[in-house]
C-alpha positions in Angstrom: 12.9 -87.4 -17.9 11.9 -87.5 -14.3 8.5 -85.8 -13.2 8.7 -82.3 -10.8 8.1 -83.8 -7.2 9.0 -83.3 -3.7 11.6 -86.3 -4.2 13.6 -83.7 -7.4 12.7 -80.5 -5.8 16.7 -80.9 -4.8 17.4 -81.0 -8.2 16.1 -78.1 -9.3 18.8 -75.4 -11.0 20.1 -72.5 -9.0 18.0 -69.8 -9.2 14.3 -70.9 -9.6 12.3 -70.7 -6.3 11.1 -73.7 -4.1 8.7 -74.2 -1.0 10.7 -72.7 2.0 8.6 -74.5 4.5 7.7 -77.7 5.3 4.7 -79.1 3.5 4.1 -81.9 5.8 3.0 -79.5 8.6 0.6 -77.4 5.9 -3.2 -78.1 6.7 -6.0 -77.4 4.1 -8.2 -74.2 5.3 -9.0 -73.4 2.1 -11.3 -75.0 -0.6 -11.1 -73.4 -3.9 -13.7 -74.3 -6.7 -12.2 -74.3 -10.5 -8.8 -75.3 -10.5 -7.7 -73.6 -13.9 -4.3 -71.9 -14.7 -5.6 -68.7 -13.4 -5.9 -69.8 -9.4 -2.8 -71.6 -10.0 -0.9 -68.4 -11.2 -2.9 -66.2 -8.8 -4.3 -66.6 -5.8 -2.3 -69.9 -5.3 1.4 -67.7 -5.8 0.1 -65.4 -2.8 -1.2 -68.2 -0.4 2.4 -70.0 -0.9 4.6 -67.4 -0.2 2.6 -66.9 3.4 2.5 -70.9 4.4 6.3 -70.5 6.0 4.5 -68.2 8.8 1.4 -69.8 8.6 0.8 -73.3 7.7 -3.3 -73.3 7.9 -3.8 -72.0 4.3 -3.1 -75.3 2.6 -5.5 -75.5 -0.7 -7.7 -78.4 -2.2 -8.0 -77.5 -5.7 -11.7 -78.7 -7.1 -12.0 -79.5 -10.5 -15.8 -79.1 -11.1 -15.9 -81.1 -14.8 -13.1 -82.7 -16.0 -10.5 -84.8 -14.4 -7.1 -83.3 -16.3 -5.4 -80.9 -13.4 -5.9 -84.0 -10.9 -3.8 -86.5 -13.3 -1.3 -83.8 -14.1 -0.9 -82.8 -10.4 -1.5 -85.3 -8.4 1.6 -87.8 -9.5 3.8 -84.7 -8.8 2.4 -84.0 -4.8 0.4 -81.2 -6.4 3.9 -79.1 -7.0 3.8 -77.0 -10.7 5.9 -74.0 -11.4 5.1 -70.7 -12.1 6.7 -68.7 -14.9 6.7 -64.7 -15.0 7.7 -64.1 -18.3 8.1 -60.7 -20.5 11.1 -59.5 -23.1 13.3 -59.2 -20.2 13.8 -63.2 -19.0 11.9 -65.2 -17.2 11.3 -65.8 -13.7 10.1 -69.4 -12.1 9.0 -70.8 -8.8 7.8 -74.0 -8.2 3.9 -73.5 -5.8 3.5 -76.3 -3.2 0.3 -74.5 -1.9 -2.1 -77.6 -3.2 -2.9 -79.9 -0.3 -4.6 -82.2 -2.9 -7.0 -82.1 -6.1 -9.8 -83.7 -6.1 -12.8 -83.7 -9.2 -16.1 -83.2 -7.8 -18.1 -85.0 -10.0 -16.4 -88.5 -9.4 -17.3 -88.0 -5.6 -19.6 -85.2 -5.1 -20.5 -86.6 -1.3 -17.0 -86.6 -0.6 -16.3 -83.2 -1.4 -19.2 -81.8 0.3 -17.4 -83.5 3.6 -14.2 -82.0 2.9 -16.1 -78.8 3.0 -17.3 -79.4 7.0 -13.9 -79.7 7.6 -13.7 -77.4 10.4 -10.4 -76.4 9.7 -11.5 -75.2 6.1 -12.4 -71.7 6.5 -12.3 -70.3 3.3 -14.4 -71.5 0.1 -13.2 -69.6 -3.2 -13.7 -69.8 -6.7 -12.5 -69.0 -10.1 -15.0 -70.7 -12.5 -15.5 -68.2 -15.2 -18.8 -66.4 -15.7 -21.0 -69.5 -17.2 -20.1 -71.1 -13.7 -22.4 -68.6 -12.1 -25.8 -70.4 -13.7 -27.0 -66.5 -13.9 -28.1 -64.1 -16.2 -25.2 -61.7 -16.9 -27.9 -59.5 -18.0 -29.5 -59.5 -14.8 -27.3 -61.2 -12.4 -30.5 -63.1 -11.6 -30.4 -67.4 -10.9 -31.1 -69.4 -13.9 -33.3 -71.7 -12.0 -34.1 -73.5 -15.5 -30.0 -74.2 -16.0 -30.3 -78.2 -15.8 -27.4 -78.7 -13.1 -29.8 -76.0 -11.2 -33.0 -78.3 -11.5 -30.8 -81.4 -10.5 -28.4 -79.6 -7.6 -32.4 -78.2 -6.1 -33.6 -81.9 -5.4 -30.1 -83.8 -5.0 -28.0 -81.3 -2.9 -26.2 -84.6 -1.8 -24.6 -85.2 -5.0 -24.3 -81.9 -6.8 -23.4 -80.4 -10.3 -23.3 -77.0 -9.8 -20.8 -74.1 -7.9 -23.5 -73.1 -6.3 -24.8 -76.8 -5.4 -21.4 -77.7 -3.8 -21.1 -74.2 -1.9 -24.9 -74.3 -0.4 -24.6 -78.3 0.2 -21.4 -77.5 1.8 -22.5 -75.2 4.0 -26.1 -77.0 4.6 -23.8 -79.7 5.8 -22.1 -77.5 8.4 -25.6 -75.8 9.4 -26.5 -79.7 10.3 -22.9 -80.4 12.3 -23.6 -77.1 14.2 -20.2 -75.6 12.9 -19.7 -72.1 12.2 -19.8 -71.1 7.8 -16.7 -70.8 5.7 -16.2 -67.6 4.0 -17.1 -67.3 0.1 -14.5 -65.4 -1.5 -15.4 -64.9 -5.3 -12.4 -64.4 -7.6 -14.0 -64.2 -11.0 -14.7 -61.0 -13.4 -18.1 -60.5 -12.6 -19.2 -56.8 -11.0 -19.5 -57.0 -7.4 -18.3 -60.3 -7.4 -18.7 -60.9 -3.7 -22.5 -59.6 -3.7 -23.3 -61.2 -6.4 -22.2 -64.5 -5.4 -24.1 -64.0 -2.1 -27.6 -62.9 -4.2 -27.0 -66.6 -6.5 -26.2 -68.5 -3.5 -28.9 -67.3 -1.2 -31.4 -67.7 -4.6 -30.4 -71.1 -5.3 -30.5 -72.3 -1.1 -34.2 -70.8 -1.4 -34.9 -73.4 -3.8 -33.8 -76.3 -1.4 -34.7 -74.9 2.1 -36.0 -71.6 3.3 -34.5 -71.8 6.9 -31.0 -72.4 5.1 -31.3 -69.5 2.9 -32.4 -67.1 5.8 -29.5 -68.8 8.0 -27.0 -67.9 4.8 -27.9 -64.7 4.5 -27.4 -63.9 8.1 -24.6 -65.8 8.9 -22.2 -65.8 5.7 -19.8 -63.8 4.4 -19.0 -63.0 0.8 -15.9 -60.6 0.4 -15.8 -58.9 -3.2 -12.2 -59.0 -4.8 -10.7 -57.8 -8.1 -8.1 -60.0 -9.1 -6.0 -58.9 -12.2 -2.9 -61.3 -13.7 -3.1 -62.6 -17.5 -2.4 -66.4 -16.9 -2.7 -68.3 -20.5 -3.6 -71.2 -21.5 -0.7 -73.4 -21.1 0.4 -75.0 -24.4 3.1 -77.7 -25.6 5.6 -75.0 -26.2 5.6 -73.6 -22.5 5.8 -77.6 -21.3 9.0 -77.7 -23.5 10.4 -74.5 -22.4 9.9 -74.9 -18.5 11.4 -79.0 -19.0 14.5 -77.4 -20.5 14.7 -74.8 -17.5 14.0 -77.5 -14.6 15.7 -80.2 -15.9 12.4 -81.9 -15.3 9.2 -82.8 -16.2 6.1 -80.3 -15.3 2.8 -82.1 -16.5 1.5 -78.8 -16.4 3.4 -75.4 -15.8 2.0 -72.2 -15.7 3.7 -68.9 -18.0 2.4 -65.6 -16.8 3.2 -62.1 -16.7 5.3 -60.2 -14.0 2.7 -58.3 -13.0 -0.1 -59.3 -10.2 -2.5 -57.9 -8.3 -5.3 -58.9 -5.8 -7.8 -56.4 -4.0 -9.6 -57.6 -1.4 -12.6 -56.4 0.6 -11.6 -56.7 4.4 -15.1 -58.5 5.4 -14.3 -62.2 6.7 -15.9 -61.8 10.4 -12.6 -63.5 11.8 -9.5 -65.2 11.0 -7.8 -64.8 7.4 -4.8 -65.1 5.6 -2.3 -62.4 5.9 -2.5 -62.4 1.5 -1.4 -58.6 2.1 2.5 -59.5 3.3 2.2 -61.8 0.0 1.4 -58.2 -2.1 -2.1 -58.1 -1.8 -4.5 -55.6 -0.9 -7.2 -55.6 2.0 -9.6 -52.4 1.4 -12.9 -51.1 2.7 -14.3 -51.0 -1.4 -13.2 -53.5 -4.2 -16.2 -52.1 -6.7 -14.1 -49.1 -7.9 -10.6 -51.3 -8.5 -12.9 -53.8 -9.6 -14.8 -51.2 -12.2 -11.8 -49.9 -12.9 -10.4 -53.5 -14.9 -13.8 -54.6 -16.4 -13.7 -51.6 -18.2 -10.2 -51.3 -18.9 -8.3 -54.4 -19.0 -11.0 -56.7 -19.9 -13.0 -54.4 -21.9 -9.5 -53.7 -24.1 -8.7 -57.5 -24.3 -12.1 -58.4 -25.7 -12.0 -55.2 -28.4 -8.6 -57.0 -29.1 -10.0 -60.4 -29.1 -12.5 -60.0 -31.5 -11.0 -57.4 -34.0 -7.5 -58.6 -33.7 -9.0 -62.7 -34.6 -10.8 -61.3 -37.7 -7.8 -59.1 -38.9 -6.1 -63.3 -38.4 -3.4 -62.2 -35.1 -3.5 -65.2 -33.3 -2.7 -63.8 -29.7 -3.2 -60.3 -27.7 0.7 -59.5 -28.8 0.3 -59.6 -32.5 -3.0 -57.8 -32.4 -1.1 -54.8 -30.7 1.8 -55.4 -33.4 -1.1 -54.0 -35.9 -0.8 -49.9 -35.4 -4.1 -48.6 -36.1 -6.1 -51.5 -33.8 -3.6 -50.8 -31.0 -4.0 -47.2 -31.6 -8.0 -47.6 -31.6 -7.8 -49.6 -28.0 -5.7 -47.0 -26.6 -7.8 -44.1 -27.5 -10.8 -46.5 -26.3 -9.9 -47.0 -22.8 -8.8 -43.1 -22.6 -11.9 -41.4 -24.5 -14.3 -43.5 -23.8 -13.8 -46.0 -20.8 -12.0 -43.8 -18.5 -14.6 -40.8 -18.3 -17.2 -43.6 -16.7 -14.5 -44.8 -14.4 -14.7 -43.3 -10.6 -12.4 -41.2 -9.0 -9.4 -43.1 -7.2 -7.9 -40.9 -4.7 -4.1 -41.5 -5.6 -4.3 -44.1 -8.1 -3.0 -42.8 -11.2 -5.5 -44.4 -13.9 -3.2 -42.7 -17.5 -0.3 -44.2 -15.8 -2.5 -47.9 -15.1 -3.3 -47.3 -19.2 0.3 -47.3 -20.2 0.9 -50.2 -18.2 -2.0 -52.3 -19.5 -1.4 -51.5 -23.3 2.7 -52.0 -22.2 1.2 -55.5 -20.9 -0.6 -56.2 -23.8 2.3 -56.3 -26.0 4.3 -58.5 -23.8 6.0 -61.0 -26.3 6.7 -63.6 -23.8 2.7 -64.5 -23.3 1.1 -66.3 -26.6 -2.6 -65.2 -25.2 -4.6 -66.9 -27.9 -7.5 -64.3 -29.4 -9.5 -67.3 -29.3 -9.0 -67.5 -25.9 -10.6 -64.6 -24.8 -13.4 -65.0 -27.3 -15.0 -67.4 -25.7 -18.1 -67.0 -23.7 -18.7 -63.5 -25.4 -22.6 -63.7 -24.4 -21.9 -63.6 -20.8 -18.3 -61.6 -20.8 -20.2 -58.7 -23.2 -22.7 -57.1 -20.8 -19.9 -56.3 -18.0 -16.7 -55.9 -20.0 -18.7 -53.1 -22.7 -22.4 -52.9 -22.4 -22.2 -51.5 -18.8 -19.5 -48.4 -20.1 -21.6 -47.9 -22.9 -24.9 -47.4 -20.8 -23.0 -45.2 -19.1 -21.7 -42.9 -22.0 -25.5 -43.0 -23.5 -26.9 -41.9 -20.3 -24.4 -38.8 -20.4 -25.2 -38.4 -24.0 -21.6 -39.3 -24.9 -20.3 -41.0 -28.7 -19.6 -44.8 -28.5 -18.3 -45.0 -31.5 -15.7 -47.3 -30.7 -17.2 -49.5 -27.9 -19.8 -49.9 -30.8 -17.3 -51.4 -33.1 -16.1 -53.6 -30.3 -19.9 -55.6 -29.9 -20.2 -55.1 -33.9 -16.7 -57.4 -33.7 -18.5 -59.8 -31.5 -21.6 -60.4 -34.0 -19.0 -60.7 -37.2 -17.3 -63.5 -35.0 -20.1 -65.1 -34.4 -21.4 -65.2 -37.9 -19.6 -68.1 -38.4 -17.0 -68.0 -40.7 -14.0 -65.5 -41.1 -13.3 -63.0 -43.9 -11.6 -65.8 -46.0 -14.8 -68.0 -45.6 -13.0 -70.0 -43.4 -15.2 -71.8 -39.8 -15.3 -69.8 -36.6 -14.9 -71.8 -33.6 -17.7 -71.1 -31.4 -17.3 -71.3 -27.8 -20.4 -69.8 -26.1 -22.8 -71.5 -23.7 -25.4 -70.0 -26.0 -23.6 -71.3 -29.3 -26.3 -72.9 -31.0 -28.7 -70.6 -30.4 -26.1 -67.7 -31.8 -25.2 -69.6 -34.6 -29.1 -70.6 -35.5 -29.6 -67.1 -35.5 -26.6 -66.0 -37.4 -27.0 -68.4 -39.9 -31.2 -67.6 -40.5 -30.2 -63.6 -40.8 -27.4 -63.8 -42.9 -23.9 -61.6 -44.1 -26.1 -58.7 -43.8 -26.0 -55.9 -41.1 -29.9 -54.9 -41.4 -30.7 -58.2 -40.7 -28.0 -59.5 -38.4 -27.8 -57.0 -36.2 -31.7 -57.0 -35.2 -31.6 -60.2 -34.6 -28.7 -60.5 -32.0 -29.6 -57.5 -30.1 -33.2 -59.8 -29.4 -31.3 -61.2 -27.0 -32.2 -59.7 -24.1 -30.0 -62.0 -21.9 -26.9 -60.3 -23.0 -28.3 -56.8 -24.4 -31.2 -56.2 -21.9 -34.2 -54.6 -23.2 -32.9 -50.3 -23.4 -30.0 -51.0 -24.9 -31.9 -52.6 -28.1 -34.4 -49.5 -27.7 -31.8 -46.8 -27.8 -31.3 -45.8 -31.5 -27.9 -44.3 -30.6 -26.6 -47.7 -30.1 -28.3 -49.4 -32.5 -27.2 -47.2 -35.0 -23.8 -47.1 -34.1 -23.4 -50.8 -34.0 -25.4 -51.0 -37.3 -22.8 -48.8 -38.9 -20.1 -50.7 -37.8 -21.3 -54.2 -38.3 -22.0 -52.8 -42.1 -18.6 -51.6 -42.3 -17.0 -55.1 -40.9 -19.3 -57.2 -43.4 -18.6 -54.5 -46.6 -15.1 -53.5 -45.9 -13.3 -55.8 -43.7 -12.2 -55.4 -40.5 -8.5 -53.9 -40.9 -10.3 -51.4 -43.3 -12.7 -50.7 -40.9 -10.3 -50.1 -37.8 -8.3 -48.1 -39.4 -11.6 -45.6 -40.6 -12.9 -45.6 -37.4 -9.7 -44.3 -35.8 -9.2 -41.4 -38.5 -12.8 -40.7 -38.0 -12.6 -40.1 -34.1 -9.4 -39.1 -33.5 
């Protein structure tokens, strides 16, 4: 079958959106770090439907490690589709927003001169929360993470996000051209400041002058970005060939729903996202709050209890009544009481949509999935609400049951005895842990909550928590987990 390009756009069935501009005439202003299936079904979708009126927005997709969204892409012009699925249909576009893809490590110096391009403006990144090199404890720089070290003395040829965005912008200091924007787009709290506080820590570590010039002359927007964007498997690929009549090395499926908030802070020019459905504001951190807590705080609950009850995606864990009943009542009893006041945003009515999301059939979001990385995705998707409900004195009973869920996963094996999959930037040092503690909550709980790079140093100090994790880890390890759900929601409804 022949491959999607700008050659079989043509051929394309009735019905499925193209490019409505020319893509000749479309210059790259933006760079964006971390080309995964989330830009691509994201911020990419609301930078493409603007290029008709404004060709200057043009994207080089970076892939910081490995080399597979280049090969896919890059034979088909850097056109995919998009697919908005639910029960309902689908709903496809092909993106022609990618200028190019390039993979940083087989030409770091190269990228860095892409990036004093004066015509790029605009430097963003979705790398996930290990592609910070921070403490999600802390938000502090890891200066002992080894691309760190290198990226300090070899800023030519770096490793790191924040090695390509400070040699970047060192390299415009040097060419006396004015500093892109650094627009964050991962789920990190205060994404834009905290960006800024890692960048300007790292650029300290290089050159002084350039980290006083950063802080004084760069701008780091926050954002809160909320689609659920899967990982695309073999079974989307089939689907979307049948619907194009062509071949899509790699497609993306998503949900209908989208949304991007955006803090109005570039100092200048930027794209009009908002006539693409995006919103400009003064203050992203309570929208922002507002889906750490909710959406992500939900999906890893659902993660972890839903992959040891064996659901294999977000769907089938809210097919099981009393853990989708438990979530529910999470996010209203316990998340939404720490949540700030949104003057007319309707946050029962963003509930019922989320949980309504949730069960979309269409999306196979693996458990797994959202598993992964649990010591840095912990502190900001439930440690943070449950600090807040201890320092109002408020239960946690079931927030507690969600990090008691993370420590049965990482045990290591399943409740058929079967291996865990451990995906963690701190997997061997969980699993060396897990393994010298044992099945057993008096012991395995103590030992995790040591880690002070996920659980800080009160939350391990507050015998409320403790205890109430304690219980519930017991509970997991004697009873099982669908046991255990279904307890826990009797006992606090």
């Amino acid at each position: 079958m022949d491959r999607l390009s700008l050659a079989t756009l043509d051929r394309l069935p009735a019905g499925i959106l193209r490019p409505d501009y020319d893509r000749t005439t479309v210059a790259t202003g933006i760079v964006h770090l971390g080309l995964g299936a989330f830009h691509r079904g994201h911020q990419a979708v609301y930078t493409d439907a603007l290029l008709k009126d404004d060709p200057r927005w043009g994207i080089l997709g970076v892939s910081l490690r490995s080399p597979d969204a280049r090969d896919a892409l890059r034979p088909q012009g850097g056109l995919y589709s998009v697919s908005a699925s639910d029960g309902a249909g689908h709903r496809r576009r092909v993106i022609g927003a990618l200028t190019d893809v390039a993979v940083a490590p087989e030409n770091p110096a190269g990228l860095l001169a892409r990036l004093a391009d004066p015509a790029v403006r605009i430097v963003s990144t979705t790398v996930t929360e290990k592609g910070y090199s921070h403490d999600p404890a802390t938000g502090a720089l890891r200066a002992d993470d080894p691309d760190i070290r290198h990226d300090s003395l070899n800023l030519t040829h770096p490793r790191s996000t924040l090695g390509v965005i400070v040699g970047g912008l060192r390299l415009r200091r040097q060419q006396g051209l004015p500093p892109y924007v650094v627009l964050a787009c991962d789920n990190l709290p205060t994404n834009g400041h905290t960006l800024r506080g890692l960048v300007i820590a790292f650029a300290e570590l290089v050159d002084r002058d350039l980290a006083t010039w950063i802080a004084g002359e760069v701008r780091f927007p926050s954002t809160m970005v909320d689609r659920i964007v899967p990982a695309t498997t073999e079974t989307d690929r089939n689907e979307v060939r049948a619907a194009l009549g062509l071949d899509d090395a790699w497609p993306i499926v998503t949900e209908p729903f989208s949304q991007w908030v955006i803090e109005d802070d570039f100092g200048g020019d930027r794209p009009a996202w908002d006539r693409s459905g995006a919103q400009f504001v003064r203050d992203v951190a309570p929208f922002e709050l507002m889906k750490l807590r909710l959406l992500n705080g939900a999906h890893s609950t659902l993660a972890y209890l839903g992959y040891l009850m064996g659901c294999p995606t977000v769907a089938a864990a809210m097919a099981k009544p009393d853990l989708a009943g438990l979530v529910e009542d999470m996010m209203r009893d316990e998340v939404t009481p720490t949540l700030p006041t949104l003057g007319g945003f309707d946050i029962a009515a963003y509930r019922t949509a989320l949980l309504a999301r949730f069960r979309n059939p269409a999306l196979k979001h693996r458990t797994m999935q959202i598993a992964m990385d649990g010591s840095l995705k912990l502190p900001q998707r439930l440690l943070d609400t449950i600090r807040d409900r201890l320092a109002r004195d408020q239960p946690i009973t079931r927030l507690a049951l969600a990090v008691a869920a993370w420590m049965r996963y990482v045990s290591g094996t399943d409740e058929l005895g079967a291996p865990i999959e451990l995906r963690d930037p701190l997997a061997g040092r969980l699993r060396a842990l897990a393994d010298d503690a044992g099945p057993v909550a008096g012991r395995l709980a103590p030992t995790l909550l040591s880690l002070t790079s996920i659980f800080g140093s009160d939350l391990p100090a507050d015998a409320r928590f403790t205890t109430a994790v304690m219980t519930a880890l017991e509970s997991l390890l004697r009873n099982g987990t669908r046991t255990t759900v279904e307890q826990t929601r009797r006992a606090t409804r």
